[in-house]
N, CA, C and O atoms as a GROMACS GRO file, in nm:
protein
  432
    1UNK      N    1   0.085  -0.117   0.000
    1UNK     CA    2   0.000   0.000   0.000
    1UNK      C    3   0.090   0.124   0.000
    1UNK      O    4   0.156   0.154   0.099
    2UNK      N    5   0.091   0.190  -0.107
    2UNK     CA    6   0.158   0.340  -0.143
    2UNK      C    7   0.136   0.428  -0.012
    2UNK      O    8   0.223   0.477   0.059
    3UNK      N    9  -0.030   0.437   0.008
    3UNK     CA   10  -0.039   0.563   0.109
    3UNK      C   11  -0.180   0.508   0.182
    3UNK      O   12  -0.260   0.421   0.148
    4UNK      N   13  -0.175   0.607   0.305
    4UNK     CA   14  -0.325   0.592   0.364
    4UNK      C   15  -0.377   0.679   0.392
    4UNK      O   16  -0.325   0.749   0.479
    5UNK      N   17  -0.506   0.719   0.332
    5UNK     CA   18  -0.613   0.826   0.339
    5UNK      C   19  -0.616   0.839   0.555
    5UNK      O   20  -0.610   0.734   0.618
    6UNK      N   21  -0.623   0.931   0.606
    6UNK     CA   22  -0.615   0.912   0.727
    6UNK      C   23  -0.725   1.076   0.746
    6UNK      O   24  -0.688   1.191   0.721
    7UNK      N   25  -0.862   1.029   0.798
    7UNK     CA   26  -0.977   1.127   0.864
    7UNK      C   27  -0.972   1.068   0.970
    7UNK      O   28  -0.979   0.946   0.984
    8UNK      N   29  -0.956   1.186   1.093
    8UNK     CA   30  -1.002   1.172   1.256
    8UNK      C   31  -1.113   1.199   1.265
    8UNK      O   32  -1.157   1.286   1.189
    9UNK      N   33  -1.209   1.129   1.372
    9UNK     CA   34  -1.358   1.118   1.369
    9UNK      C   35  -1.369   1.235   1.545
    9UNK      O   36  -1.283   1.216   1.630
   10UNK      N   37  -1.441   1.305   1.560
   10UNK     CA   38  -1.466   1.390   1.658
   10UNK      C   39  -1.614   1.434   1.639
   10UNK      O   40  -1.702   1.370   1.580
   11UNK      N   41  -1.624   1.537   1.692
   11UNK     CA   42  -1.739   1.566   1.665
   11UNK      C   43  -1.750   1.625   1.479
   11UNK      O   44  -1.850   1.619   1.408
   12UNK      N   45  -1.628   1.671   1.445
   12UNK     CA   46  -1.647   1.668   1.324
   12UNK      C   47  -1.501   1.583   1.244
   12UNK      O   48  -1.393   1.574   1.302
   13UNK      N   49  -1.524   1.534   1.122
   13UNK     CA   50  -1.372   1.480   1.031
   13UNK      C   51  -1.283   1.614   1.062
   13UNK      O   52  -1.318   1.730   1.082
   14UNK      N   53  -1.140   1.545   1.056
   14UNK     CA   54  -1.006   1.598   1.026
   14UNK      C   55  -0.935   1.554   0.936
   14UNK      O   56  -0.841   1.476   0.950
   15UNK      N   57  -0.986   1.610   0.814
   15UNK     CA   58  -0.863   1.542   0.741
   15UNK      C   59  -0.717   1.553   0.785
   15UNK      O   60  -0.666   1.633   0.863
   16UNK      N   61  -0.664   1.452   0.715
   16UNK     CA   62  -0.489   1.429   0.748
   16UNK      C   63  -0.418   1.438   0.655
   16UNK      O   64  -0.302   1.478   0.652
   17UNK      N   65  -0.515   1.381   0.530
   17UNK     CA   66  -0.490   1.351   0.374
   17UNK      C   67  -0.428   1.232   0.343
   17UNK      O   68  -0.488   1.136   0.391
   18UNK      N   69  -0.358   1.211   0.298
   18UNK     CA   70  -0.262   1.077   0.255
   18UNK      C   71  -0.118   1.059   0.311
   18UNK      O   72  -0.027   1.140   0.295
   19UNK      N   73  -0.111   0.951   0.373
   19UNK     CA   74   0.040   0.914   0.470
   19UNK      C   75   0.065   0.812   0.409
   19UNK      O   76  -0.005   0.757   0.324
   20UNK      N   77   0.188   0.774   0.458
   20UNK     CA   78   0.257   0.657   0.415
   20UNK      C   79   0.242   0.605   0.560
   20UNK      O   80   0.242   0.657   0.672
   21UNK      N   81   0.227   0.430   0.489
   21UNK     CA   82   0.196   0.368   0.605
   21UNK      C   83   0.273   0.356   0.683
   21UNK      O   84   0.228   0.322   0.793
   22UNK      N   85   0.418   0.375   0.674
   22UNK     CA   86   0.513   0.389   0.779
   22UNK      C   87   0.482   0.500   0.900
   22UNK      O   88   0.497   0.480   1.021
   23UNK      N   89   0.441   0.603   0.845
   23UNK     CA   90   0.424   0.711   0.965
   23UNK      C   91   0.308   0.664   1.031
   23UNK      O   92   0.253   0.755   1.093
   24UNK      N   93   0.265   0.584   1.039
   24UNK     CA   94   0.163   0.558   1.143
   24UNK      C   95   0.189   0.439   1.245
   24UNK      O   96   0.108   0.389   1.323
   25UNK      N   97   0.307   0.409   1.226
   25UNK     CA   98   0.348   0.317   1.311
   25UNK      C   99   0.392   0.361   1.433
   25UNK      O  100   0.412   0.481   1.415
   26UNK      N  101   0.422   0.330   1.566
   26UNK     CA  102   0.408   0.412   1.692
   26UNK      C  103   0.270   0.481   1.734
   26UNK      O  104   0.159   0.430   1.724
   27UNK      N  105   0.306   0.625   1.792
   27UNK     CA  106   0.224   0.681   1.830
   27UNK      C  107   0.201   0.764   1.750
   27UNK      O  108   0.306   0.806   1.701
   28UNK      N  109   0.085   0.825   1.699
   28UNK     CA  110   0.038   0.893   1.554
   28UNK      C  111  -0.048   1.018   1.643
   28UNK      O  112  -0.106   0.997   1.749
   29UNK      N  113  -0.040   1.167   1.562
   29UNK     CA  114  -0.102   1.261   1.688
   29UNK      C  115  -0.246   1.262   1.645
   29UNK      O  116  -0.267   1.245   1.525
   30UNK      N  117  -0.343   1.279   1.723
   30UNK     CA  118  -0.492   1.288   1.716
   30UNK      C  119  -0.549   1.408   1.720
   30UNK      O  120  -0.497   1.469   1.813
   31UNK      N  121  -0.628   1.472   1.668
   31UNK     CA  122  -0.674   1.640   1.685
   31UNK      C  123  -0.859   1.559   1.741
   31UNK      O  124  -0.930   1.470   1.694
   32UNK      N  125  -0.868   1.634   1.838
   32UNK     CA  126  -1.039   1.612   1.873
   32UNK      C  127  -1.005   1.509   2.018
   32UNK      O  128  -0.957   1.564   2.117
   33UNK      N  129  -1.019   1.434   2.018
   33UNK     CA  130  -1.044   1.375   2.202
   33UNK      C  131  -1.206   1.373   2.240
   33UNK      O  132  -1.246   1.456   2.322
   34UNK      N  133  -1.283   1.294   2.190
   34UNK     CA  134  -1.406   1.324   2.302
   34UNK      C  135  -1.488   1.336   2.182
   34UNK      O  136  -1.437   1.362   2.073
   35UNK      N  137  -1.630   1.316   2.200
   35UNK     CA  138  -1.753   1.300   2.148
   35UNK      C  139  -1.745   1.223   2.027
   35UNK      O  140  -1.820   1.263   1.937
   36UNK      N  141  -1.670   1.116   2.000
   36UNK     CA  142  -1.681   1.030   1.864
   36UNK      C  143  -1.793   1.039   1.826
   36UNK      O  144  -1.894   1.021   1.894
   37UNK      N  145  -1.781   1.084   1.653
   37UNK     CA  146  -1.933   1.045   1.559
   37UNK      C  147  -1.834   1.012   1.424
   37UNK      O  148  -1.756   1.087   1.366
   38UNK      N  149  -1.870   0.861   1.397
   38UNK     CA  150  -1.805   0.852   1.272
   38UNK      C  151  -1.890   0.833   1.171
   38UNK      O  152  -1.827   0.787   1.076
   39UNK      N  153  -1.982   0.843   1.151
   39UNK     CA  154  -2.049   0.856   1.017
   39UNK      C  155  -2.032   0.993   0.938
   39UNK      O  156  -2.057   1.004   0.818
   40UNK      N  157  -1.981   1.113   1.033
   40UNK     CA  158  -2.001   1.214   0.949
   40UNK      C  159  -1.848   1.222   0.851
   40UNK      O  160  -1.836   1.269   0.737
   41UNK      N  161  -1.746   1.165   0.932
   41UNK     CA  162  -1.613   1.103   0.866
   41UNK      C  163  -1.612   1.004   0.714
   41UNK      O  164  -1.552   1.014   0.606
   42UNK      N  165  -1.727   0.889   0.782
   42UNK     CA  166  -1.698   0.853   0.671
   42UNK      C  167  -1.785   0.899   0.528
   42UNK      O  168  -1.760   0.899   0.407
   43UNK      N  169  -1.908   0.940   0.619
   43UNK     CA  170  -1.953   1.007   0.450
   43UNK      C  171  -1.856   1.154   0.411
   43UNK      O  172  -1.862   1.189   0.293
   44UNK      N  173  -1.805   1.204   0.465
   44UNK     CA  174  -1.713   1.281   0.410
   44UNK      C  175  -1.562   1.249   0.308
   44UNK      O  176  -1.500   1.308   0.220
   45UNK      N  177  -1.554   1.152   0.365
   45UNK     CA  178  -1.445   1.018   0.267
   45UNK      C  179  -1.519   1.009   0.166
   45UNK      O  180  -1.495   1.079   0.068
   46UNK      N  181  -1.626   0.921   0.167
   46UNK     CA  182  -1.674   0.846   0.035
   46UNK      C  183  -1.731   0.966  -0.050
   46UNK      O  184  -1.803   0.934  -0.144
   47UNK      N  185  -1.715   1.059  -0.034
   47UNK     CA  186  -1.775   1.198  -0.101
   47UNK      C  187  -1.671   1.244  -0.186
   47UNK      O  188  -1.689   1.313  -0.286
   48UNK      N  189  -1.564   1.204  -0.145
   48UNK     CA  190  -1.437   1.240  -0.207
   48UNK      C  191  -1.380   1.168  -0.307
   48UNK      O  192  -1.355   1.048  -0.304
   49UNK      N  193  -1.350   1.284  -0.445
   49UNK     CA  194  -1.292   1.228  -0.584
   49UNK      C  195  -1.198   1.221  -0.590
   49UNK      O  196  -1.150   1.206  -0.702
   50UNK      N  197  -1.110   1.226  -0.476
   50UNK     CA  198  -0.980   1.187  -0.493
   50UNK      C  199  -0.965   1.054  -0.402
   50UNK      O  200  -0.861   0.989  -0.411
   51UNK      N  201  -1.052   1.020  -0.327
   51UNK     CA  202  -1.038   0.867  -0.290
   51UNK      C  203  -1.077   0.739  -0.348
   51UNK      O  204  -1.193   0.704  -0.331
   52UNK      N  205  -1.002   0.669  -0.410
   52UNK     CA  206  -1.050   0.533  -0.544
   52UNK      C  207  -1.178   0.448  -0.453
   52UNK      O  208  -1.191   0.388  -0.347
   53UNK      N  209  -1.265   0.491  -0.576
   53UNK     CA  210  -1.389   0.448  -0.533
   53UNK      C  211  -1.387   0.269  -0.487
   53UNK      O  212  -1.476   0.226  -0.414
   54UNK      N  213  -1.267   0.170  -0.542
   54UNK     CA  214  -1.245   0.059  -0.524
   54UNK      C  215  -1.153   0.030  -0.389
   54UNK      O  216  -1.117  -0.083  -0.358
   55UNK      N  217  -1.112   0.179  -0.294
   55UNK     CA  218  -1.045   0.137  -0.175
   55UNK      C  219  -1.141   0.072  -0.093
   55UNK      O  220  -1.261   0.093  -0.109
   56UNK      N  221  -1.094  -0.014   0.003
   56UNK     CA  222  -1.144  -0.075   0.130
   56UNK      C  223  -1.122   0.043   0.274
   56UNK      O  224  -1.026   0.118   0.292
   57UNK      N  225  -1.223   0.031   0.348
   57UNK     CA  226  -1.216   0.144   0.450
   57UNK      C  227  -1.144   0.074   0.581
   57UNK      O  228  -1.187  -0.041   0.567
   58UNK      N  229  -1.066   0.070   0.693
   58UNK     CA  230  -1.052   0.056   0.768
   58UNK      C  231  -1.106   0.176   0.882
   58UNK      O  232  -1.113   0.296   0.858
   59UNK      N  233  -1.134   0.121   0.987
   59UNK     CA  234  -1.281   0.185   1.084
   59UNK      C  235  -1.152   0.166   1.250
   59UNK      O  236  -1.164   0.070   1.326
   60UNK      N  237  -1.069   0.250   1.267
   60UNK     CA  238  -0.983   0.218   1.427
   60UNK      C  239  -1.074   0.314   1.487
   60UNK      O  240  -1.073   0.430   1.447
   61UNK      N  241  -1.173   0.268   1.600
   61UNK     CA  242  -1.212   0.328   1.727
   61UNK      C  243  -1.166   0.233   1.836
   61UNK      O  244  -1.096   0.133   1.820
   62UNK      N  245  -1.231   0.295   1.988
   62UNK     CA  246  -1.224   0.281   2.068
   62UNK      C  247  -1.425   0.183   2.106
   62UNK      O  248  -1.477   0.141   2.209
   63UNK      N  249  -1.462   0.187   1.992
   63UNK     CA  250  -1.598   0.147   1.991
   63UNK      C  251  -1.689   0.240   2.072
   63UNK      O  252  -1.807   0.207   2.059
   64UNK      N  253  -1.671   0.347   2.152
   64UNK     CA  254  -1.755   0.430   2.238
   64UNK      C  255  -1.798   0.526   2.133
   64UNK      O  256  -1.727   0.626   2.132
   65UNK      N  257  -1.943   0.526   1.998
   65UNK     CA  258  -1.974   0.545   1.874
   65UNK      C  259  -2.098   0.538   1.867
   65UNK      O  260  -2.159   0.538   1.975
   66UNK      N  261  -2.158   0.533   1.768
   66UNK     CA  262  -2.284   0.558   1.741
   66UNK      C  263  -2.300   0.389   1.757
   66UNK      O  264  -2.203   0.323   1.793
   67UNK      N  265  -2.424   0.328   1.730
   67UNK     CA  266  -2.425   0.183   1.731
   67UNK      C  267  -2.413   0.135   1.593
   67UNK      O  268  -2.346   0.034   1.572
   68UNK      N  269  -2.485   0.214   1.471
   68UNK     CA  270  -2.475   0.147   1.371
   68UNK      C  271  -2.425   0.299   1.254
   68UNK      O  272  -2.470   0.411   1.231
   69UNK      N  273  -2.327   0.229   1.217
   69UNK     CA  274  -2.233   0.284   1.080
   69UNK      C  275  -2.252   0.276   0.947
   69UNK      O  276  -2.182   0.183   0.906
   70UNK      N  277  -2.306   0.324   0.863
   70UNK     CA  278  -2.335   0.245   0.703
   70UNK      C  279  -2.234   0.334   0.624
   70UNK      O  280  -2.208   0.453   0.607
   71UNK      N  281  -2.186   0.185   0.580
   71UNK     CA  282  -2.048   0.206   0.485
   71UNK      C  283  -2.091   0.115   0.345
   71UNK      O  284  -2.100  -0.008   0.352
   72UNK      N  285  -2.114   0.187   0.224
   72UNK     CA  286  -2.149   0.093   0.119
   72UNK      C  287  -2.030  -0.015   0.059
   72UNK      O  288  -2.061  -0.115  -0.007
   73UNK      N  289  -1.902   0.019   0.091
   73UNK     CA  290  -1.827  -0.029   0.049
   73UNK      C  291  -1.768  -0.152   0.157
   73UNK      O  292  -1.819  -0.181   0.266
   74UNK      N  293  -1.675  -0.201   0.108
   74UNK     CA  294  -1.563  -0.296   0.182
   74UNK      C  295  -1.495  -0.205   0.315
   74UNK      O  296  -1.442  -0.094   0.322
   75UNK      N  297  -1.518  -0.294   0.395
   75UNK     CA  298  -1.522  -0.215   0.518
   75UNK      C  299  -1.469  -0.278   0.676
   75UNK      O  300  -1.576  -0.321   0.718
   76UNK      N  301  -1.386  -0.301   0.765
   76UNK     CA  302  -1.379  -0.379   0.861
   76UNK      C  303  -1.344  -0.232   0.996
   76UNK      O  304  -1.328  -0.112   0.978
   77UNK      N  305  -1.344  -0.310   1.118
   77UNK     CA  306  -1.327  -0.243   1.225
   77UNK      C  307  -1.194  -0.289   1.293
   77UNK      O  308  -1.162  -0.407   1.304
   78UNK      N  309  -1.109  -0.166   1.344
   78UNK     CA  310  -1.019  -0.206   1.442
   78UNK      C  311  -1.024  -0.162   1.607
   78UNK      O  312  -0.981  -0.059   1.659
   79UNK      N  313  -1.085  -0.267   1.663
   79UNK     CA  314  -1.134  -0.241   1.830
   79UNK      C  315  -0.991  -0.286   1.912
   79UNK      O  316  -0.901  -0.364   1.884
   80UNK      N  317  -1.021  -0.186   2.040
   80UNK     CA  318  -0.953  -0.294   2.155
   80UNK      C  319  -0.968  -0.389   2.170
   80UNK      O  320  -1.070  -0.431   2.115
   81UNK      N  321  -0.884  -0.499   2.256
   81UNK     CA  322  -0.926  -0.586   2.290
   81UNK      C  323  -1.011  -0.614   2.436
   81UNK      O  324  -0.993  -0.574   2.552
   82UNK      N  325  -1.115  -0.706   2.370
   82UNK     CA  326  -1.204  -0.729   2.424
   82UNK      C  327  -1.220  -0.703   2.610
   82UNK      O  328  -1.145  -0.776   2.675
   83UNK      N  329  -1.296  -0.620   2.681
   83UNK     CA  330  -1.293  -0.612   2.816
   83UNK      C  331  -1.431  -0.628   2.871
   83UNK      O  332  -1.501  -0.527   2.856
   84UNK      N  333  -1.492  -0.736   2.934
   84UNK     CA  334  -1.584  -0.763   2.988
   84UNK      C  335  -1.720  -0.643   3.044
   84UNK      O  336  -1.843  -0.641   3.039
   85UNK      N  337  -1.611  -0.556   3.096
   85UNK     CA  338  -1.673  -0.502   3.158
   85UNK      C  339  -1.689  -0.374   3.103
   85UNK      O  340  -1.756  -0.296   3.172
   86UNK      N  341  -1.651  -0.336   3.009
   86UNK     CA  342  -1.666  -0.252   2.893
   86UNK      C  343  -1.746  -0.288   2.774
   86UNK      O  344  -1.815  -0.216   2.702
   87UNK      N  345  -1.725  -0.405   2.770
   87UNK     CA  346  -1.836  -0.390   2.615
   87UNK      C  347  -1.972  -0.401   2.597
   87UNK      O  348  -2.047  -0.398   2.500
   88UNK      N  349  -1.985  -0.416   2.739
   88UNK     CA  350  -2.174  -0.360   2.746
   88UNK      C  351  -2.182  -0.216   2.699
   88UNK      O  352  -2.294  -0.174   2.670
   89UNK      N  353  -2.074  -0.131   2.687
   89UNK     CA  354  -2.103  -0.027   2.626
   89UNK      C  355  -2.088  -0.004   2.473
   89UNK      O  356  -2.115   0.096   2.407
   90UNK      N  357  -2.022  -0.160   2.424
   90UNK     CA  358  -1.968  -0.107   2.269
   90UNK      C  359  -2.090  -0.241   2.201
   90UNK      O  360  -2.090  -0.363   2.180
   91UNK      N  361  -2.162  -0.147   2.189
   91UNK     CA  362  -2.292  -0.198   2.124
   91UNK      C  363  -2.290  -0.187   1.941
   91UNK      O  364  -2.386  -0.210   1.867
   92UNK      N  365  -2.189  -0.158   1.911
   92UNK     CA  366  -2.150  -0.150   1.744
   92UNK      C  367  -2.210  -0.284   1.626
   92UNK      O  368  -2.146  -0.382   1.590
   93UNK      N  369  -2.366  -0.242   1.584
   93UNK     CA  370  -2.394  -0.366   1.550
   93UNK      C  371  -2.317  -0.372   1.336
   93UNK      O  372  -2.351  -0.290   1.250
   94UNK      N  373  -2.246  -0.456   1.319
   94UNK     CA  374  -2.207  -0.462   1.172
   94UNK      C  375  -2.185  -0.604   1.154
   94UNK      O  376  -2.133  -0.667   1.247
   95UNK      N  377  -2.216  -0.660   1.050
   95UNK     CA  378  -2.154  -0.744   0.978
   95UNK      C  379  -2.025  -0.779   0.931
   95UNK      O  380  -1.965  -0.884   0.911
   96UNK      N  381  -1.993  -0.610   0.914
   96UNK     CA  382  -1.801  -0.610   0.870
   96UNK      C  383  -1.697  -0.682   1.004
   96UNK      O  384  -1.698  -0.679   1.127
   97UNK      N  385  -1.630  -0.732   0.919
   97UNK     CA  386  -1.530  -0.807   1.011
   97UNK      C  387  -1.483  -0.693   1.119
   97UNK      O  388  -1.483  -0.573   1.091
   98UNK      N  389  -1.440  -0.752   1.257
   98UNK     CA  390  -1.407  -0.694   1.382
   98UNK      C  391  -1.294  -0.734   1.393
   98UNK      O  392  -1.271  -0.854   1.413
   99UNK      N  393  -1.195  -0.640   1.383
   99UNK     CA  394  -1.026  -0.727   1.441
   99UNK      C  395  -1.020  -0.619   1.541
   99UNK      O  396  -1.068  -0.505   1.549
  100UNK      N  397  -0.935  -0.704   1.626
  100UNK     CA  398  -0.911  -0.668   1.791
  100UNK      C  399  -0.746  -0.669   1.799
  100UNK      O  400  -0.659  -0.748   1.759
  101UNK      N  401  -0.744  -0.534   1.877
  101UNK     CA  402  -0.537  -0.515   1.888
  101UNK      C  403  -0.535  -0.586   2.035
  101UNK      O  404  -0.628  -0.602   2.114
  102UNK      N  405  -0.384  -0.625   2.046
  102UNK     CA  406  -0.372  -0.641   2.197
  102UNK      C  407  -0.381  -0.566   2.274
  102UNK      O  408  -0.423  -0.599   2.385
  103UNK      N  409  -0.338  -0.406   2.241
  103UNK     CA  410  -0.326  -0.350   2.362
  103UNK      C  411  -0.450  -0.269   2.407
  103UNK      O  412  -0.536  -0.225   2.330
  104UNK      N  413  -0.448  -0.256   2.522
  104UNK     CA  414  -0.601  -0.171   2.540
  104UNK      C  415  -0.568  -0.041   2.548
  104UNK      O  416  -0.635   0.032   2.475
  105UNK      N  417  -0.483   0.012   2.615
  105UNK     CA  418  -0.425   0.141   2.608
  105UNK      C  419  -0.369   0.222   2.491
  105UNK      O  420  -0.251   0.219   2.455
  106UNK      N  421  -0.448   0.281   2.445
  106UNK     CA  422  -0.425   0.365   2.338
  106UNK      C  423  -0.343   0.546   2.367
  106UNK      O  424  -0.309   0.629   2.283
  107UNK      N  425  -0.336   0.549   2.507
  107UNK     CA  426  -0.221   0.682   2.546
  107UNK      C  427  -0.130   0.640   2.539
  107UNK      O  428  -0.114   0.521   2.565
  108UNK      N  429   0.018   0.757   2.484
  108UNK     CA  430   0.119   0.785   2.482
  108UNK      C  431   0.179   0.740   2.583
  108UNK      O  432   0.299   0.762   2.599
   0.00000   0.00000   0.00000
């Protein structure tokens, strides 16, 4: 993969524009903190003529989101891993595949 389209989800998108996937390895900086809404992100992506209408979307939250997301395209999620006592709150209902990182801590 040449590059990655990279929008932060907040109360509103941030674009980032296009990275190379190397710079996102480590710790990557975030603009927004607080009130996740990602639908308005991703229809702001798929709106866009400079993003190949044949890319696949990757979806990294924290799952604390709206419950349901509609993405017409190819689409998967990247969650924490799984915590009992947290995911009565991550009610995220999709079909798209769910991959889970090890770490739960997402601060610096």
């Amino acid at each position: 993969v040449p590059a990655v389209r990279v929008v932060l989800c907040d109360a509103q998108p941030y674009d980032r524009g296009y990275v190379q996937p190397t710079e996102l390895r480590g710790t990557y900086p975030v603009t927004g903190r607080g009130g996740t809404v990602l639908q308005p992100a991703l229809n702001f992506l798929l709106g866009r003529s400079d993003f190949p209408a044949s890319a696949p979307i990757m979806i990294i939250t924290d799952g604390f989101c709206e419950e349901e997301i509609l993405c017409p395209r190819e689409h998967c999620f990247l969650l924490p891993r799984k915590n009992p006592e947290q995911d009565k709150w991550r009610s995220l209902r999709t079909s798209a595949p769910i991959f889970r990182v090890l770490k739960e801590d997402f601060s610096p």
